[in-house]
Biotite code that builds the C-alpha atoms (Angstrom):
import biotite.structure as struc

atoms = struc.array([
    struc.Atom([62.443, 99.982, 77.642], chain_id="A", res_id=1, res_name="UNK", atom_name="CA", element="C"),
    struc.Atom([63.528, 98.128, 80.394], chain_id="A", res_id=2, res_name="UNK", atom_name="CA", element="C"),
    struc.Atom([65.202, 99.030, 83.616], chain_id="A", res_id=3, res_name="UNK", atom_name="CA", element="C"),
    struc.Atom([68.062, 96.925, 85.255], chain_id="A", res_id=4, res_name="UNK", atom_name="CA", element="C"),
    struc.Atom([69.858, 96.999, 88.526], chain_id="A", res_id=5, res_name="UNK", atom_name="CA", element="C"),
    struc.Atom([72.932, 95.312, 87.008], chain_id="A", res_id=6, res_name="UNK", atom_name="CA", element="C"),
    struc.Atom([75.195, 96.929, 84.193], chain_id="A", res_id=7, res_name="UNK", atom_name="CA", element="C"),
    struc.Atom([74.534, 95.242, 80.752], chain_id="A", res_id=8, res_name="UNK", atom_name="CA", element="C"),
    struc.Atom([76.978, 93.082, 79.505], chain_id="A", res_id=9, res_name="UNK", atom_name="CA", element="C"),
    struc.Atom([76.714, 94.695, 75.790], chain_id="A", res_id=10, res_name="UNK", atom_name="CA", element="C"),
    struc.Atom([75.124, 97.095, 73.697], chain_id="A", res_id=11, res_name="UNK", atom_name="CA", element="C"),
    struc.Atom([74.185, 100.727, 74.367], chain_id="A", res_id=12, res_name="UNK", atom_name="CA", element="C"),
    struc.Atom([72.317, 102.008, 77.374], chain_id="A", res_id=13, res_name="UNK", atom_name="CA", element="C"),
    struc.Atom([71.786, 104.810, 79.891], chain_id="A", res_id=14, res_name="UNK", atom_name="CA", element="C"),
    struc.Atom([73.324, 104.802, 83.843], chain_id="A", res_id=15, res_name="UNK", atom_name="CA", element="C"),
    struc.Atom([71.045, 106.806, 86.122], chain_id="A", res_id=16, res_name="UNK", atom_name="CA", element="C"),
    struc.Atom([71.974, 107.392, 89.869], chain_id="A", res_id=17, res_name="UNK", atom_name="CA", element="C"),
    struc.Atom([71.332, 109.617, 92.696], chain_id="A", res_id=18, res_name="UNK", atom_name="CA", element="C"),
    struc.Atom([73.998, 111.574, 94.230], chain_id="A", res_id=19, res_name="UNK", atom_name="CA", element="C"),
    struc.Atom([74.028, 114.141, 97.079], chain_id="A", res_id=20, res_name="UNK", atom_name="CA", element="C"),
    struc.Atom([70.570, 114.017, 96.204], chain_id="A", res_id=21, res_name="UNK", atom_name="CA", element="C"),
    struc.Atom([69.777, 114.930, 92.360], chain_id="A", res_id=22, res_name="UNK", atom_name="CA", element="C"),
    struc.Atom([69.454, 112.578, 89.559], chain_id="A", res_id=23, res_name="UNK", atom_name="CA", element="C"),
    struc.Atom([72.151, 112.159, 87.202], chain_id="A", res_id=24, res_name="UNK", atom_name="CA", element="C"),
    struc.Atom([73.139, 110.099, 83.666], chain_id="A", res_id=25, res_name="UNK", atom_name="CA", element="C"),
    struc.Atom([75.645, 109.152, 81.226], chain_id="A", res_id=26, res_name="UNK", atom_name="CA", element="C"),
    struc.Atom([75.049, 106.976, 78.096], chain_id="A", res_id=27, res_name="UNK", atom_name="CA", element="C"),
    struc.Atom([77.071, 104.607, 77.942], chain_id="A", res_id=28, res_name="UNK", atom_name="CA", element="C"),
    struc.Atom([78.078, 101.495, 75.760], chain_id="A", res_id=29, res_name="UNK", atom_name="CA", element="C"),
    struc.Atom([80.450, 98.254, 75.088], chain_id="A", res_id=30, res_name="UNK", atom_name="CA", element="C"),
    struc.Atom([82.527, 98.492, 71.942], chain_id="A", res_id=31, res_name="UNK", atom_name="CA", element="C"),
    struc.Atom([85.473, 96.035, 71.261], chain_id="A", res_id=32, res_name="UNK", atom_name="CA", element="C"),
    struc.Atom([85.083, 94.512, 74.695], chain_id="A", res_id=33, res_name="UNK", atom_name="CA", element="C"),
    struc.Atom([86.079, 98.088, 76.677], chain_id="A", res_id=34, res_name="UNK", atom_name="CA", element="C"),
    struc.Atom([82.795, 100.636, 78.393], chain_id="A", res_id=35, res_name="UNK", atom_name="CA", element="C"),
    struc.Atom([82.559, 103.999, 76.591], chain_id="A", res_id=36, res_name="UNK", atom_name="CA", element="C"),
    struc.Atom([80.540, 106.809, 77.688], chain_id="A", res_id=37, res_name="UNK", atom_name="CA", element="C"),
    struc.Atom([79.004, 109.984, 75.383], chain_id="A", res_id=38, res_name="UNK", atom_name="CA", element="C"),
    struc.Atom([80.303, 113.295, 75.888], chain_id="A", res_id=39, res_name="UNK", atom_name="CA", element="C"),
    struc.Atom([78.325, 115.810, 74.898], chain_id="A", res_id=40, res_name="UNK", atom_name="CA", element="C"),
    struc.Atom([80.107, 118.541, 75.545], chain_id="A", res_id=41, res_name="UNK", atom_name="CA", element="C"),
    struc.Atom([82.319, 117.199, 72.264], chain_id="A", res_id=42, res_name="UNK", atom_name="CA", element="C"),
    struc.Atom([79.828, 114.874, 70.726], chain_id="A", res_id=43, res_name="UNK", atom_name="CA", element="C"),
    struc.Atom([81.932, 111.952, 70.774], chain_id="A", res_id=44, res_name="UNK", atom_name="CA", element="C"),
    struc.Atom([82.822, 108.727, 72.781], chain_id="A", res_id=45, res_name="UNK", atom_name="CA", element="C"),
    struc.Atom([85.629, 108.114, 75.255], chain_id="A", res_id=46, res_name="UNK", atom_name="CA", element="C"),
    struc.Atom([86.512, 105.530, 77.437], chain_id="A", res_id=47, res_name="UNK", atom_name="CA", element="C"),
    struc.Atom([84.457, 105.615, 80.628], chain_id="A", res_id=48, res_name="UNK", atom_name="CA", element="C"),
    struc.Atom([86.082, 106.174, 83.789], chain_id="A", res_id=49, res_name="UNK", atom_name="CA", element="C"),
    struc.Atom([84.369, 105.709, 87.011], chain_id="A", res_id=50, res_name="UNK", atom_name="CA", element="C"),
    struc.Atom([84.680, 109.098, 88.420], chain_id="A", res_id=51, res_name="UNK", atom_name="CA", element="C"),
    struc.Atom([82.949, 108.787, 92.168], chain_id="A", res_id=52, res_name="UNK", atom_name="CA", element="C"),
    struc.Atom([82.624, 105.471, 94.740], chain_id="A", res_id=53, res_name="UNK", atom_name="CA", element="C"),
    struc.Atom([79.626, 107.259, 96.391], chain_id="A", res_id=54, res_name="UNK", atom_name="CA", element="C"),
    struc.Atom([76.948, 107.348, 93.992], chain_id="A", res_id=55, res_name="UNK", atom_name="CA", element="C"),
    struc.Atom([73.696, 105.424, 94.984], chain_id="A", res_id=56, res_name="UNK", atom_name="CA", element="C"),
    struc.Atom([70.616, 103.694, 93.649], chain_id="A", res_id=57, res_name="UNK", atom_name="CA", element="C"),
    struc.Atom([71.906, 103.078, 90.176], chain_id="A", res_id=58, res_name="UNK", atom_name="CA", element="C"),
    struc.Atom([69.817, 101.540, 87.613], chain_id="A", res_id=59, res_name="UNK", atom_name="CA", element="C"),
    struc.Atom([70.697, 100.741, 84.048], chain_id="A", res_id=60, res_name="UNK", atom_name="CA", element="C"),
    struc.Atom([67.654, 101.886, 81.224], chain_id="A", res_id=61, res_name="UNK", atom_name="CA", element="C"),
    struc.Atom([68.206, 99.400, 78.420], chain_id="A", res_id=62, res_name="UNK", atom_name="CA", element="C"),
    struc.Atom([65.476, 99.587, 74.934], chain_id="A", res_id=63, res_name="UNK", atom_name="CA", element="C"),
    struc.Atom([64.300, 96.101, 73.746], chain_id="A", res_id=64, res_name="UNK", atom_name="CA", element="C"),
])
């Protein structure tokens, strides 16, 4: 495992960030050249969406 500070390029990884001050993450991964992100909720993929400018100390988990 290996933890970034800048969003991989490819392949599937995990986003972690703090905001308003718990710890949050989405899984997330590049398919076809566009981001996707997991939903649970529906057990699929969709296209990721940024949803908030104001998260903070995000960090990208990556597996070797």
């Amino acid at each position: 495992m290996e933890i970034l500070d800048g969003m991989p390029i490819g392949g599937q990884f995990v986003m972690v960030w703090k905001f308003e001050g718990s710890i949050w993450s989405e899984t997330l991964k590049w398919k076809d050249g566009r981001l996707w992100r997991y939903l649970e909720a529906i057990a699929d993929w969709d296209v990721y969406v940024k949803s908030n400018d104001l998260i903070q100390d995000i960090k990208f988990v990556v597996t070797a």
